[in-house]
Backbone bond lengths (Angstrom), bond angles and torsions (degrees), N, CA, C in turn:
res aa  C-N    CA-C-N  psi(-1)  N-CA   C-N-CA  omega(-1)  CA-C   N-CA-C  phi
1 X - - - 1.469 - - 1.518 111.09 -
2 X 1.326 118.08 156.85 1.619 133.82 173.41 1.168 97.64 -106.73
3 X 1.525 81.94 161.47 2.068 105.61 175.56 1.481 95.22 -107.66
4 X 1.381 117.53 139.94 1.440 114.63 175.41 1.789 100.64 -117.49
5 X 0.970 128.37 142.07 1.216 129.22 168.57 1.674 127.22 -91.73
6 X 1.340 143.43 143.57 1.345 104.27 -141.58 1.365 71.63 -154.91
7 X 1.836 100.70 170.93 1.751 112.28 179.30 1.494 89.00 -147.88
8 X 0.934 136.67 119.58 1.687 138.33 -175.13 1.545 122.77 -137.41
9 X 1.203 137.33 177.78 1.554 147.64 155.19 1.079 114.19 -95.85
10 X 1.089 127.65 -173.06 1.438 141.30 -172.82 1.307 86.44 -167.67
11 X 1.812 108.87 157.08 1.575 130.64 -160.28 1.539 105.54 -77.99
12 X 1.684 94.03 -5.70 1.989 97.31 159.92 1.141 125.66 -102.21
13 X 1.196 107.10 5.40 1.770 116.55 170.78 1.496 94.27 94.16
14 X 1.387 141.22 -1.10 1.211 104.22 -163.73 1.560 97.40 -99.86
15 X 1.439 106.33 -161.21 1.592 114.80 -155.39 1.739 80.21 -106.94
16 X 1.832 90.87 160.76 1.428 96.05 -166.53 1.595 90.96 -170.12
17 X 1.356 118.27 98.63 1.436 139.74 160.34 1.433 129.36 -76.92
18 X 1.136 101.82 139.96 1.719 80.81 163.04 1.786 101.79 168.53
19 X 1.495 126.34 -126.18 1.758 120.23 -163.44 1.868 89.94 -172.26
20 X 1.545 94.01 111.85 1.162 99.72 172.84 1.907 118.87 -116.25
21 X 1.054 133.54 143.70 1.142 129.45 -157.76 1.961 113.83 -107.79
22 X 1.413 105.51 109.43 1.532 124.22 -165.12 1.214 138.02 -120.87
23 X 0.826 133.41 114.95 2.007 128.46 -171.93 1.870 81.57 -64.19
24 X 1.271 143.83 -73.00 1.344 117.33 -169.85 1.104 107.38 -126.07
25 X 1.667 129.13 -169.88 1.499 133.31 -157.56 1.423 84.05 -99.80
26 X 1.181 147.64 2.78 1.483 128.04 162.32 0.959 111.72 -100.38
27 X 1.064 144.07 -15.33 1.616 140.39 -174.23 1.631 93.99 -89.74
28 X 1.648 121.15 -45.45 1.358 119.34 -176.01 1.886 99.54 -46.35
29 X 0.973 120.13 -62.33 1.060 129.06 -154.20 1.969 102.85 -81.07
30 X 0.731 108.10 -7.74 1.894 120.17 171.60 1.405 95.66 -89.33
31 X 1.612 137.76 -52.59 1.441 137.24 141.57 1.086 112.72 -7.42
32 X 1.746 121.83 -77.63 1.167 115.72 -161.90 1.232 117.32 -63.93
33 X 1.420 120.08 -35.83 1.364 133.10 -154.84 1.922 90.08 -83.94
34 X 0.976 131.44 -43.25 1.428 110.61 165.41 1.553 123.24 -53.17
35 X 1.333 106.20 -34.63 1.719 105.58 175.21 1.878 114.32 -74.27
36 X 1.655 96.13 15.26 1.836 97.62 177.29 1.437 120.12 76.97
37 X 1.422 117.71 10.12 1.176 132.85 -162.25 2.184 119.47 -124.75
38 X 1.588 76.35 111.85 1.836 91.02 -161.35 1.932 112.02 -71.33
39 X 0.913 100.96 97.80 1.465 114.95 -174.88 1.700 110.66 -55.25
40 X 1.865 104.64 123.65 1.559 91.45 -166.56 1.790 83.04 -121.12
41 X 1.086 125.51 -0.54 1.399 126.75 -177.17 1.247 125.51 -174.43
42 X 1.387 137.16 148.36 1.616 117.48 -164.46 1.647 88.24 172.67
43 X 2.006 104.19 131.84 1.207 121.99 -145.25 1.502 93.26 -146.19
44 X 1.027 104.30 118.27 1.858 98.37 179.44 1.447 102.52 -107.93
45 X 1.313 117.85 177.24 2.136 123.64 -151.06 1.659 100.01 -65.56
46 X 1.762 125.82 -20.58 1.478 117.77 176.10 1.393 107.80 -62.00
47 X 1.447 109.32 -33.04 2.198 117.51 -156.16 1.664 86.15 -86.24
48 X 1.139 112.27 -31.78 2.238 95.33 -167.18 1.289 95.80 -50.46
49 X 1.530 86.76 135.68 1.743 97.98 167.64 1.133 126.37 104.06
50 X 1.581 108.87 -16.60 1.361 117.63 -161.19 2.108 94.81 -106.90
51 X 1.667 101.46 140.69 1.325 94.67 162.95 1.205 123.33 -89.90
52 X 1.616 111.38 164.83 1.451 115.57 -179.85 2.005 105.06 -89.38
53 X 1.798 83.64 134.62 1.736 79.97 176.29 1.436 124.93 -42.43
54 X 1.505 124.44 -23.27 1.011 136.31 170.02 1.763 113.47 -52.47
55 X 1.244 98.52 -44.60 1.499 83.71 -166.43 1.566 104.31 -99.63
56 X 1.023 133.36 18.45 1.397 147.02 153.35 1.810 108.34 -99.19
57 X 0.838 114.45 -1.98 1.958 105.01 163.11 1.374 114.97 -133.12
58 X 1.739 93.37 90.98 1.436 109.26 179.44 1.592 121.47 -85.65
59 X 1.593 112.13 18.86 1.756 108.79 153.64 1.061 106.06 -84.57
60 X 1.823 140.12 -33.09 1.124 135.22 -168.61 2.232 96.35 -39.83
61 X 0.758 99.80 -62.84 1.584 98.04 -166.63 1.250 127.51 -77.13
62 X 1.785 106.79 17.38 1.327 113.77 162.96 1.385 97.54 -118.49
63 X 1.816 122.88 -11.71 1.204 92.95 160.29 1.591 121.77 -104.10
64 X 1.337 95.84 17.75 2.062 87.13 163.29 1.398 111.11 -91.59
65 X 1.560 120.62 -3.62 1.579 113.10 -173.21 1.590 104.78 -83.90
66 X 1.325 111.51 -7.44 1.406 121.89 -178.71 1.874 100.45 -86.21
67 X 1.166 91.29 -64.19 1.369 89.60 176.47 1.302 148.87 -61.52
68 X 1.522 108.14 -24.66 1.337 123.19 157.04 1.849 119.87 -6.38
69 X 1.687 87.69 -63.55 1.511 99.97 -153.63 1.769 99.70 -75.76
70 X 1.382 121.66 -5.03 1.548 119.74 -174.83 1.428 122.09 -100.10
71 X 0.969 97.76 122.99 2.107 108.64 172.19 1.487 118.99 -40.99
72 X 1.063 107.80 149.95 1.735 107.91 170.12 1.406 104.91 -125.96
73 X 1.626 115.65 133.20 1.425 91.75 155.29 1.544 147.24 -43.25
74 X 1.381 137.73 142.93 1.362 119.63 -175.10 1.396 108.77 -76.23
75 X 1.065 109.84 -31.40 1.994 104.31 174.19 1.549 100.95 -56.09
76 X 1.043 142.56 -4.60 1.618 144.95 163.50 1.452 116.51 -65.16
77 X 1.738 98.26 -47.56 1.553 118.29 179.18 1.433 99.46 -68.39
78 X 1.172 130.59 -75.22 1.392 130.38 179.62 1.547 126.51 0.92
79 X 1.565 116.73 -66.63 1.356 123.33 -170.33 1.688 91.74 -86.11
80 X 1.278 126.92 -15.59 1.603 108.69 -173.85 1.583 102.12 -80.80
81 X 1.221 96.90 -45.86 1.874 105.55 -173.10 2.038 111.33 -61.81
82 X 1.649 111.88 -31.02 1.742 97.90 145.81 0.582 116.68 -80.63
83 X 1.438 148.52 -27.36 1.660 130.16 -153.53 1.982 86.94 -87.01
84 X 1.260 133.04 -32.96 1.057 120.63 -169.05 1.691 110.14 -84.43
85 X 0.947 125.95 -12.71 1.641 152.51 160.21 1.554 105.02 -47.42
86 X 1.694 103.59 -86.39 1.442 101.66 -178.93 1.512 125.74 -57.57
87 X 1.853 111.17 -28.85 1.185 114.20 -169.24 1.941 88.66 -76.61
88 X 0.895 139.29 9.89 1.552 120.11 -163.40 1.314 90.77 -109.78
89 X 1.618 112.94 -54.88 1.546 116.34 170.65 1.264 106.97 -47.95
90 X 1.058 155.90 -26.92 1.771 138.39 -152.98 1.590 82.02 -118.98
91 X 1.384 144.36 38.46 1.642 129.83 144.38 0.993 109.39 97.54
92 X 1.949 117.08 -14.38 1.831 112.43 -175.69 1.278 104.74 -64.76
93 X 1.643 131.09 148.84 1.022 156.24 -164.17 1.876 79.89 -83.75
94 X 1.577 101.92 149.02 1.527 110.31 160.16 1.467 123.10 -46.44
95 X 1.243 89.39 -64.91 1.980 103.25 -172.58 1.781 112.53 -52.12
96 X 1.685 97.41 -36.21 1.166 93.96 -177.00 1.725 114.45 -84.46
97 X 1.441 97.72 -43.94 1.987 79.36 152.12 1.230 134.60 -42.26
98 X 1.135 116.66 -43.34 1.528 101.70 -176.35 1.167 131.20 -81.06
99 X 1.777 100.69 -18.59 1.900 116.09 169.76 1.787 93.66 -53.28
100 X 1.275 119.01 -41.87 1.549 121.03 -155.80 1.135 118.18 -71.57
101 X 1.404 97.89 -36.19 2.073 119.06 179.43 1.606 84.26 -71.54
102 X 1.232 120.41 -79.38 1.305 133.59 -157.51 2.052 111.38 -32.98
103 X 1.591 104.89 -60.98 1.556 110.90 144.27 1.560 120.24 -41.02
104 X 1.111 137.75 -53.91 1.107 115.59 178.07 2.041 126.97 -91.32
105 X 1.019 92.87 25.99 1.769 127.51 -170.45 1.907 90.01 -65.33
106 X 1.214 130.68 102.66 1.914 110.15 131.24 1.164 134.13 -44.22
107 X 1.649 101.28 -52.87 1.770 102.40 -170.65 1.808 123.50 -74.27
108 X 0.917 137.84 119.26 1.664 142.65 -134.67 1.862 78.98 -89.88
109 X 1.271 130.10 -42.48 1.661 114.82 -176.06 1.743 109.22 -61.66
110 X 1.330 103.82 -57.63 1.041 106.00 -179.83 1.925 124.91 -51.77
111 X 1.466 103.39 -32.03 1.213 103.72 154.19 1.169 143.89 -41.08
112 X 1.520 110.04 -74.23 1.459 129.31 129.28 1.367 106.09 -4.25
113 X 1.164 140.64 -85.43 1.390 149.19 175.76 1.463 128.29 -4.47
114 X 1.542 93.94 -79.07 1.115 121.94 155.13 1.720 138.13 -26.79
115 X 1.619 69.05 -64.91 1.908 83.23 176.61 1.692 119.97 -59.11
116 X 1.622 77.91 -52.15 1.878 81.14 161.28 1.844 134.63 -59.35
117 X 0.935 93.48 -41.19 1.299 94.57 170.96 2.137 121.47 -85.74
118 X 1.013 113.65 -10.00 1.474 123.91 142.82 1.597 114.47 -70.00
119 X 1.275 123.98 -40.75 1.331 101.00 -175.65 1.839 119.06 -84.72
120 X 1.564 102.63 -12.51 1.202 113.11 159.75 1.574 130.58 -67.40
121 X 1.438 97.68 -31.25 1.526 102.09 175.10 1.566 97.61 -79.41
122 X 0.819 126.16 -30.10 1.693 117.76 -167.34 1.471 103.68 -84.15
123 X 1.530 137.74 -23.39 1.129 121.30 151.45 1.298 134.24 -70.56
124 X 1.535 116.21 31.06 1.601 123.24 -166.93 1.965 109.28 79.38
125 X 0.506 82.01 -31.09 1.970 62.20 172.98 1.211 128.62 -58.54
126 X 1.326 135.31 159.17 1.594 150.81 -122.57 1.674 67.82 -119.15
127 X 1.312 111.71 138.26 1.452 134.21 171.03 1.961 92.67 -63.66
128 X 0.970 107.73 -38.96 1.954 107.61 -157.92 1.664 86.74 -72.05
129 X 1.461 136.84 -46.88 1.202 161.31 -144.01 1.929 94.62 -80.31
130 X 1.268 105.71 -62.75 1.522 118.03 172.48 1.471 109.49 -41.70
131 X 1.733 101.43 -50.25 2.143 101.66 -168.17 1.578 95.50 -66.76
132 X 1.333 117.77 -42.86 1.652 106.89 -176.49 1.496 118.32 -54.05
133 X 1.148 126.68 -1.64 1.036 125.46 179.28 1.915 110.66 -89.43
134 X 1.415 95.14 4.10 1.655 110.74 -169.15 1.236 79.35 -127.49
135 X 1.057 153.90 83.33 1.657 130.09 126.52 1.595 131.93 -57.22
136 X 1.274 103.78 -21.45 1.745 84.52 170.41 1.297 108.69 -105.43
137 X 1.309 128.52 27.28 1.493 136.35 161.77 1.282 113.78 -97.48
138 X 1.750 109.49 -47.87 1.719 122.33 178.75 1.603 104.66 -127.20
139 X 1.193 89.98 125.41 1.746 114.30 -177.65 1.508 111.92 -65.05
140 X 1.309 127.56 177.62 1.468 113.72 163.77 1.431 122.23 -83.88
141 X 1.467 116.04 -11.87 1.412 105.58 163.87 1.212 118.53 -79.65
142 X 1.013 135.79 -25.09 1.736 147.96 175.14 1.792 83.04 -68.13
143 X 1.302 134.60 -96.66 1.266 139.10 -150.48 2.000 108.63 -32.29
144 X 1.718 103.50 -49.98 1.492 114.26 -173.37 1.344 102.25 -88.28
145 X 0.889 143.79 5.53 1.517 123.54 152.06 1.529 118.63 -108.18
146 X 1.292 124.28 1.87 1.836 143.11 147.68 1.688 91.27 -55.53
147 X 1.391 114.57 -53.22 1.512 118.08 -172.49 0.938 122.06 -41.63
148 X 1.590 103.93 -69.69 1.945 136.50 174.33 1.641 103.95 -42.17
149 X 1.473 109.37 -42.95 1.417 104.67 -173.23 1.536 120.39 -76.15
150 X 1.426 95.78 -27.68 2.181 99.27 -170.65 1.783 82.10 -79.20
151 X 1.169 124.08 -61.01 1.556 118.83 176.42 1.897 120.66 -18.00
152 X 1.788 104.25 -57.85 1.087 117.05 -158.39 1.352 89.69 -83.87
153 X 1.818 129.02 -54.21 1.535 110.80 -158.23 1.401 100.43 128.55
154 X 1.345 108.91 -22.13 1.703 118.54 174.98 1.109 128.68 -105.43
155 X 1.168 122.63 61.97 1.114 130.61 -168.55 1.713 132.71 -80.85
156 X 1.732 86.95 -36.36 1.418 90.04 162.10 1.493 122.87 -82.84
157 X 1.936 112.28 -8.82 1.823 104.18 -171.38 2.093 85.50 -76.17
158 X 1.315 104.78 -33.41 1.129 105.07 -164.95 1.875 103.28 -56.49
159 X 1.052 133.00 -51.68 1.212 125.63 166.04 1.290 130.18 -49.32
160 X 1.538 125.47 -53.19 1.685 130.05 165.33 1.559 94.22 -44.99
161 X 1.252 141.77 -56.73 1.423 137.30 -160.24 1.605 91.84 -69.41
162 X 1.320 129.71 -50.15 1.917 111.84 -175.66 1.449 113.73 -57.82
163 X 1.740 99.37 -38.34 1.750 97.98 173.47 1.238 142.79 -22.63
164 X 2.000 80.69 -56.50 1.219 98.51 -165.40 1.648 112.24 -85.69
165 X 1.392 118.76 -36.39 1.053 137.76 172.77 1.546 114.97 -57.71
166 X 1.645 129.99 -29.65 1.210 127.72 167.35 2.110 98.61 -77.85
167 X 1.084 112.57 -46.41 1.495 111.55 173.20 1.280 109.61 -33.72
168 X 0.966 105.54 -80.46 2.331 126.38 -177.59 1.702 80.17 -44.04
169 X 1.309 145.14 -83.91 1.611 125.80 -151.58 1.581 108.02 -60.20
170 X 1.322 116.20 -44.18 1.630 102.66 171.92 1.625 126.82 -51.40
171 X 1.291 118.87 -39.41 1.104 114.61 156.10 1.087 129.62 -83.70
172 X 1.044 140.24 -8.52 1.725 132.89 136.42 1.079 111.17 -51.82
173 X 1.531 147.48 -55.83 1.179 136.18 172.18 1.570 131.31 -50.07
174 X 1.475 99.09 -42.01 1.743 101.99 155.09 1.284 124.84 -52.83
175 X 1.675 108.20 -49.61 1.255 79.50 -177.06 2.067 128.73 -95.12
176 X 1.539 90.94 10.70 1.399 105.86 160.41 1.935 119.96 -49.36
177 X 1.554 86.42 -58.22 1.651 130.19 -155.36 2.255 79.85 -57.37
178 X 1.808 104.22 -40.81 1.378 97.65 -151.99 2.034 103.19 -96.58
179 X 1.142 105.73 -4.76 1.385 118.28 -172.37 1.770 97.21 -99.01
180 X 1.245 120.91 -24.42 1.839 124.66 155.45 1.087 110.23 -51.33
181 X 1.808 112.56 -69.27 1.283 113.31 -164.87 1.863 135.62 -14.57
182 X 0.967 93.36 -50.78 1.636 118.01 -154.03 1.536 89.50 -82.47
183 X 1.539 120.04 -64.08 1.742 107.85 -173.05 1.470 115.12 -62.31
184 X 1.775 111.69 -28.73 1.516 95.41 175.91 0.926 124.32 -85.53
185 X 1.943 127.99 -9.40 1.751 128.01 175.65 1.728 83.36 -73.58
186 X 1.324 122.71 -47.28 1.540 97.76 -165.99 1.537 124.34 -69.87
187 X 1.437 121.31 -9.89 1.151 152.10 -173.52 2.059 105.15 -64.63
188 X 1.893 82.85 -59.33 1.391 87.97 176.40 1.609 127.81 -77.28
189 X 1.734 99.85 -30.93 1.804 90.97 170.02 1.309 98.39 -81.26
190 X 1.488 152.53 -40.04 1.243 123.02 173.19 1.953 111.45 -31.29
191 X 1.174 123.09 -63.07 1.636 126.72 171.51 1.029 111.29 -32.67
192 X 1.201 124.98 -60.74 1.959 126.10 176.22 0.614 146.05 -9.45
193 X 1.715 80.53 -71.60 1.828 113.69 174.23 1.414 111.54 -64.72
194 X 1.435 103.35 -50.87 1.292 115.04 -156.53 1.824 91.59 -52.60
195 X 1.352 113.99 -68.64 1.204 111.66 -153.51 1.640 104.26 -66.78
196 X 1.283 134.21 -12.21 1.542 153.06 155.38 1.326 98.16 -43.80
197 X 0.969 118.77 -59.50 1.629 129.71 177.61 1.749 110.20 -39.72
198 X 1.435 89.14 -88.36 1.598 108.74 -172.46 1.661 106.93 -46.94
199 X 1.351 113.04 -29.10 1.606 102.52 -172.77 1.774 110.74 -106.53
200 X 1.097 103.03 0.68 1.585 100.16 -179.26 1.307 125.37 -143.23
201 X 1.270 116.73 -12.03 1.290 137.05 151.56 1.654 138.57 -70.58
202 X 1.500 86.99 -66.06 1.845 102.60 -175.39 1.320 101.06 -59.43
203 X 1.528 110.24 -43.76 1.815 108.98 -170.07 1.791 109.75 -40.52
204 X 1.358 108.48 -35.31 1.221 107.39 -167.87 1.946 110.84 -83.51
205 X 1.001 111.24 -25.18 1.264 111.40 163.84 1.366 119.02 -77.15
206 X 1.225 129.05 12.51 1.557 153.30 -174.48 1.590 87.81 -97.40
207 X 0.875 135.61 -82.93 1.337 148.95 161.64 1.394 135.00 -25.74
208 X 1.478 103.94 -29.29 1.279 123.55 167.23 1.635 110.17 -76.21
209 X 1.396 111.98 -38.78 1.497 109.34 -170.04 1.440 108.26 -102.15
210 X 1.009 118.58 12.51 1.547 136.68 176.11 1.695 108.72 -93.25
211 X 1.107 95.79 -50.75 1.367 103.27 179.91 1.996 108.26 -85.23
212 X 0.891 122.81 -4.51 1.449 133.81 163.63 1.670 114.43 -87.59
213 X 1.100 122.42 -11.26 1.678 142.26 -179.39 1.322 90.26 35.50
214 X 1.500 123.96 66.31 1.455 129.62 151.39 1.617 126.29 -136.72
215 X 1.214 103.57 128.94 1.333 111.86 -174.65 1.505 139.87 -45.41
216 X 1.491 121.32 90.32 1.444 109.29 -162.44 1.403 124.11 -49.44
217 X 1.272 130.37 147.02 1.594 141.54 172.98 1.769 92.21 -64.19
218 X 1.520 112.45 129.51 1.182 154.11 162.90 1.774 93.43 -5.25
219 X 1.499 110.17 -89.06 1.522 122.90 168.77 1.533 123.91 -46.16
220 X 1.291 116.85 -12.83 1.825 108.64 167.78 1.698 106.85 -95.16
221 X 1.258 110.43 -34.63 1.908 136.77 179.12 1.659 95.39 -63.98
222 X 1.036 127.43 -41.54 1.986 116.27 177.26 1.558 97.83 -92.67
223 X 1.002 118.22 -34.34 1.782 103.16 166.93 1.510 132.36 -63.73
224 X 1.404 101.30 -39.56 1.866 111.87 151.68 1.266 117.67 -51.67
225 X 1.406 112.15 -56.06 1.579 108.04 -173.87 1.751 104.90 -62.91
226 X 1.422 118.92 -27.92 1.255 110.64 -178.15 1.618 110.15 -77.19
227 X 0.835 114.10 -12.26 1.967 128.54 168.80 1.558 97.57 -74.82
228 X 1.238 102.67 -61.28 1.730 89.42 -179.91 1.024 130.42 -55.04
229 X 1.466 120.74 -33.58 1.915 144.36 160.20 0.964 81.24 -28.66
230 X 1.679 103.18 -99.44 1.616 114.25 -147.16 1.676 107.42 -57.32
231 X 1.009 131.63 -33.28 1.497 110.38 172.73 1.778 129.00 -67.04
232 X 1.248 81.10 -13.47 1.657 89.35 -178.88 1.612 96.71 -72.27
233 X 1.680 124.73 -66.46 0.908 131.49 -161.72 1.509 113.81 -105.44
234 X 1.298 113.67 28.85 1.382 129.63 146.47 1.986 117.20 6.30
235 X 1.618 78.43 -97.24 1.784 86.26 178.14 1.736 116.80 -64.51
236 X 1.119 124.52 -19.33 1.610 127.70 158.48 1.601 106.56 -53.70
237 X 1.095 112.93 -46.70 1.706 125.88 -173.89 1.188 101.38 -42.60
238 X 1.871 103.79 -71.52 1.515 130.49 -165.45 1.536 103.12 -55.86
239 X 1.508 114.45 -66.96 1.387 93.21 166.73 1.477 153.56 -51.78
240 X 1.550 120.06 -14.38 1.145 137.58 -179.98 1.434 97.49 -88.73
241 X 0.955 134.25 -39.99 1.733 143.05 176.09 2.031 101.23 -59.79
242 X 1.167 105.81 -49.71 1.440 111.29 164.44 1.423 125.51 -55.23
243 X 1.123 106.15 -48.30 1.872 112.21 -170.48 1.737 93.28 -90.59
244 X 1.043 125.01 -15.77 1.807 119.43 160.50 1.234 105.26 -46.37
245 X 1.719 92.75 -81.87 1.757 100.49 174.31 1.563 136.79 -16.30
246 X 1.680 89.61 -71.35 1.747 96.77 171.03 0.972 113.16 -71.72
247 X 0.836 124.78 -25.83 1.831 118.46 -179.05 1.772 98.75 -69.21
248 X 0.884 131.42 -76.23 1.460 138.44 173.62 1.870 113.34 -3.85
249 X 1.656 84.35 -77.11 1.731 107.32 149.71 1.125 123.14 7.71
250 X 1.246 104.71 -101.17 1.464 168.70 143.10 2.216 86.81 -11.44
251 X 0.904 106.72 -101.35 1.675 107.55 -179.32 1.660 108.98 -38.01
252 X 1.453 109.21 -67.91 1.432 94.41 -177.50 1.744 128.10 -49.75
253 X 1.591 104.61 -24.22 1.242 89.78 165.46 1.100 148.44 -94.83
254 X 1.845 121.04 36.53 1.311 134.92 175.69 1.376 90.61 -123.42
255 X 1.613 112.19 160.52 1.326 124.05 -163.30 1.406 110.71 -76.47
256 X 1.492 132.84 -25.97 1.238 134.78 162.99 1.503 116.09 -54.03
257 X 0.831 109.17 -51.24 1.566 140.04 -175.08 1.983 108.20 -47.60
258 X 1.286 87.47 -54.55 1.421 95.78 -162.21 1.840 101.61 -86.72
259 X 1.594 114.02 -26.09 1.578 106.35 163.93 1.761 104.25 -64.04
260 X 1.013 127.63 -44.16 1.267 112.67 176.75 1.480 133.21 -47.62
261 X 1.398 94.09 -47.73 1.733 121.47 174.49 1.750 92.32 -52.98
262 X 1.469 109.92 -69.15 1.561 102.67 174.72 1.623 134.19 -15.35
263 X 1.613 91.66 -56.10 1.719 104.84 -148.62 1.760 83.07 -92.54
264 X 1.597 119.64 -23.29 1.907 87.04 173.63 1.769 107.74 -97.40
265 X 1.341 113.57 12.02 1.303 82.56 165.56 1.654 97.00 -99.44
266 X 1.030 149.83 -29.35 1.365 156.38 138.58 1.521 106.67 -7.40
């Protein structure tokens, strides 16, 4: 038998070290996990001694202070939150999942991410405790149910369930994002025209009844004058039609912003 050396939770969150004795590093850790205890690292008598790449690459943590402050897409989260699911169920140690996700990572923030939050778990911190250190990567429902799970013992059902649950909102949002489309392109060439109209059109029927020396009816006479508006202040128009836009933009993409955007198209 081997001695494995271990860094773990307990169903109270707290930290819990110690040397458990194993014919291999999966059974050690199938051990632990019967004693209720969430495995965040575990080193059998070949690994003593050895450092973690982590703590030999000291840009990693000047480049997560950069990154901190940047968003990830959630379809990013998606494949990390199964791949860290199944890898938790099949005996992989946390830390070492996430070195694995983190290696097989495209996106360079999310990398970053990762790394940081592995080297936090490996100094004793609560895996849920590490994501808070990402809030605009992991939300508070993502962060408190990581919680519920190191608490309960389920940590990985607790992840397959965010998977799936960030999955089901991305495609609701697509097909939100694709059932908009159509009223707001028609929204905007309805605008087009309209203002195509009033500034390049009507003027000329201005002219027509001018030269007829007859008095327009009430309702064609406030529609001219509204031709004259908008032609007067034309480029005021165009720009205010612009700073809508960006501004819109601009709001929906902060999290306040975008519950609002929610509740009036709602």
């Amino acid at each position: 038998m081997k001695s494995y050396e271990y860094k773990s939770r307990n169903q109270q969150g707290k930290s819990v070290t110690g040397v458990v004795d194993a014919e291999t590093e999966t059974e050690a850790i199938q051990e632990l996990r019967r004693r209720g205890l969430t495995v965040t690292s575990i080193n059998g008598d070949q690994n003593r001694g050895k450092r973690s790449k982590f703590s030999l690459s000291l840009p990693v943590f000047s480049k997560t202070t950069s990154a901190l402050g940047k968003r990830i897409p959630r379809k990013e989260l998606v494949p990390m939150a199964r791949q860290l699911a199944t890898m938790f169920e099949s005996g992989i140690p946390l830390v070492e999942s996430l070195e694995v996700i983190e290696e097989q990572c495209d996106n360079e923030n999310m990398k970053v991410v990762l790394a940081d939050i592995a080297s936090e778990v490996r100094q004793g911190k609560d895996f849920s405790s590490a994501l808070s250190r990402h809030p605009k990567v992991f939300d508070d429902i993502f962060i408190n149910m990581v919680r519920a799970g190191e608490a309960s013992g389920q940590l990985d059902e607790v992840l397959d369930r965010l998977a799936t649950h960030m999955e089901e909102s991305e495609e609701l949002k697509g097909e939100i994002k694709s059932a908009m489309t159509y009223p707001v392109v028609s929204l905007v060439m309805i605008g087009v025209i309209s203002l195509g109209l009033l500034v390049f059109v009507l003027p000329q029927f201005r002219d027509i009844f001018e030269g007829l020396n007859q008095e327009m009816p009430a309702l064609t006479a406030a529609v001219m004058n509204l031709s004259e508006l908008a032609q007067t202040n034309f480029v005021l128009i165009l720009l205010s039609i612009v700073t809508m836009i960006v501004g819109t933009k601009v709001l929906v993409g902060t999290r306040r912003g975008r519950r609002i955007w929610d509740m009036c198209i709602l």
